[in-house]
C-alpha positions as CSV (number, residue, x, y, z in Angstrom):
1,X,0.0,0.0,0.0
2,X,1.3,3.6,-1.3
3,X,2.8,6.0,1.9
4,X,-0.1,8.8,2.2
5,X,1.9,12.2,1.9
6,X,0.2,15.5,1.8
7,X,2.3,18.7,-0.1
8,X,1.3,22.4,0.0
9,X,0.9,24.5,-2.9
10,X,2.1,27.8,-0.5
11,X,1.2,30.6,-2.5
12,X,1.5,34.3,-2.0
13,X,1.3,37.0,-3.9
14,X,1.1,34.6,-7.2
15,X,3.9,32.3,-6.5
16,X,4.2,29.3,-5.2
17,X,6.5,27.7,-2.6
18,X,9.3,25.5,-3.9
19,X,11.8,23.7,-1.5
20,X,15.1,21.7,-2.1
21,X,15.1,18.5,-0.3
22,X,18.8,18.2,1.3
23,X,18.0,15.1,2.7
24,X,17.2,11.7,2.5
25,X,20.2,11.7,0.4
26,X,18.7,10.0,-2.7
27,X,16.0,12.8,-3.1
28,X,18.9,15.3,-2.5
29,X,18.9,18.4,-4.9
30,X,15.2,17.7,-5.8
31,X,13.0,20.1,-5.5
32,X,9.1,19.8,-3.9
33,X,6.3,20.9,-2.5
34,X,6.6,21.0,0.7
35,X,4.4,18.5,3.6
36,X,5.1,15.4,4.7
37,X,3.4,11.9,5.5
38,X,0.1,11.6,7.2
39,X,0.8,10.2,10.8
40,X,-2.0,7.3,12.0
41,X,-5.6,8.8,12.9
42,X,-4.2,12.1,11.9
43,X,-6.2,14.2,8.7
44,X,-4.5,15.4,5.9
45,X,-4.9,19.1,6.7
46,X,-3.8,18.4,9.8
47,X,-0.5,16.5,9.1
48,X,0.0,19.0,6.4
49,X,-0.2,22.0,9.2
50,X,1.9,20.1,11.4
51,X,4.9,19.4,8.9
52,X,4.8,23.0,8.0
53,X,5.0,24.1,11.7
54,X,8.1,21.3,11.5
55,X,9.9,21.9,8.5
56,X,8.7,25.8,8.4
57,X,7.9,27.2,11.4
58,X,5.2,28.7,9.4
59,X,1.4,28.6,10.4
60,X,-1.0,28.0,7.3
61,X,-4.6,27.5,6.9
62,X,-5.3,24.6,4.4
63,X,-7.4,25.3,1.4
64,X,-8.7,23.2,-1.1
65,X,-7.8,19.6,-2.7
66,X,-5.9,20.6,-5.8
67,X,-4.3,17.4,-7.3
68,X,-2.7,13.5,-6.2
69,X,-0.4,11.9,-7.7
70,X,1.3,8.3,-7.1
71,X,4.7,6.3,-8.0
72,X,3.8,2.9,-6.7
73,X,5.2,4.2,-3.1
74,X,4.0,7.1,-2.5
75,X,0.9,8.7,-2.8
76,X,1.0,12.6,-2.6
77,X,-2.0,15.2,-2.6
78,X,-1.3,18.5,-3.1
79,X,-3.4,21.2,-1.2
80,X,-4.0,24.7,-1.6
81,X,-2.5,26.6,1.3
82,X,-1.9,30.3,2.7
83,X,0.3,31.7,5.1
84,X,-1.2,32.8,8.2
85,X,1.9,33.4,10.0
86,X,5.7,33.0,10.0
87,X,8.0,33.6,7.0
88,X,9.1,29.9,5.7
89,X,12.4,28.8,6.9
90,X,14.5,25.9,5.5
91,X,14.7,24.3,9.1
92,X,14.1,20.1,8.4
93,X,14.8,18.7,4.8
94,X,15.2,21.5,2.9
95,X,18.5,23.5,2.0
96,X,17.0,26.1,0.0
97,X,13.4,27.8,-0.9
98,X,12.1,29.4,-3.9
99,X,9.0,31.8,-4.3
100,X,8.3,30.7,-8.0
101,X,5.6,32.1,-10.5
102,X,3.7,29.9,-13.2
103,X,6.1,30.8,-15.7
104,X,9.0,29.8,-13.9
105,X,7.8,26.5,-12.2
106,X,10.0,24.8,-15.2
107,X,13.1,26.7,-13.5
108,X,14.0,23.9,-10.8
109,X,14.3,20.4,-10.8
110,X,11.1,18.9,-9.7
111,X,11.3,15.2,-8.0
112,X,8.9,13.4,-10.7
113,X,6.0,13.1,-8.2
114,X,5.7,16.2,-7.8
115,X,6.2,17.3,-11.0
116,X,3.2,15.5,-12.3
117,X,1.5,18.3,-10.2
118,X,2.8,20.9,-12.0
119,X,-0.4,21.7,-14.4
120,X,-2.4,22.0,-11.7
121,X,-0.4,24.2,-9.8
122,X,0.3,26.7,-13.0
123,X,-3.6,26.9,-13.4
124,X,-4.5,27.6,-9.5
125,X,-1.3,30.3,-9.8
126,X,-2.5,32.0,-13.4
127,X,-6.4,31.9,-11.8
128,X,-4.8,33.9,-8.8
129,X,-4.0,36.7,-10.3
C-alpha cells in the first residue's frame, strides 16, 4: 500500500513555494512541494499544518484539494494553502526555498511526483491573479 503524503501548494502574492530537499540523500537536490506523510488517525490538513510548523515554522490555513499523484510508493495530494503566520524557513529537509511564478515552475528540478503536479499548480497560480 502507497505511503499517504500531503504537499502544500504555498502561495502568496502569485507564486508558489518551492523547496530543495537536502536530505534523504537519494532525493537530495530535488526540488518539492513541501508537507510530509500523514501520521496514524491524523487528517490530511492536519498533518500538512503540522509538517509546516516542522519543516517551516510557518502557520498555514489549508485550502482546497488541488491534485494527487502516485509512484507505486508514494501517494502525494497536493493542497491549496496560505500563510497565516511566520515567514518559511529551511529548518528540516530542505537546504533552500524558492518563491516561484507559473512561468517559472520549469526553472527547478522537480522530483517526478511532484512534478506531475505541475499543471495543476500553474492553473490555480494563473487563476490567482
Amino acid at each position: 500500500m502507497a505511503i499517504a503524503v500531503v504537499g502544500a501548494a504555498l502561495v502568496r502574492h502569485g507564486r508558489v513555494l518551492a523547496a530543495r530537499r537536502s536530505q534523504p540523500a537519494a532525493l537530495a537536490g530535488g526540488w518539492e512541494f513541501p508537507g510530509g506523510k500523514v501520521e496514524d488517525g491524523e487528517s490530511p490538513a492536519a498533518a500538512l499544518v503540522r509538517e509546516l510548523r516542522e519543516e517551516l515554522d510557518v502557520t498555514v490555513e489549508i485550502g482546497a484539494r488541488l491534485d494527487a499523484a502516485s509512484d507505486g510508493q508514494i501517494r502525494l495530494t497536493l493542497y491549496a494553502a496560505s500563510l497565516i503566520s511566520g515567514e518559511p524557513k529551511p529548518l528540516q529537509d530542505h537546504d533552500e526555498l524558492r518563491w516561484l511564478a507559473a512561468a517559472e515552475l520549469a526553472s527547478v528540478a522537480w522530483l517526478p511526483i511532484d512534478a506531475a503536479l505541475l499543471p495543476r499548480v500553474a492553473e490555480l497560480l494563473t487563476s490567482a491573479r
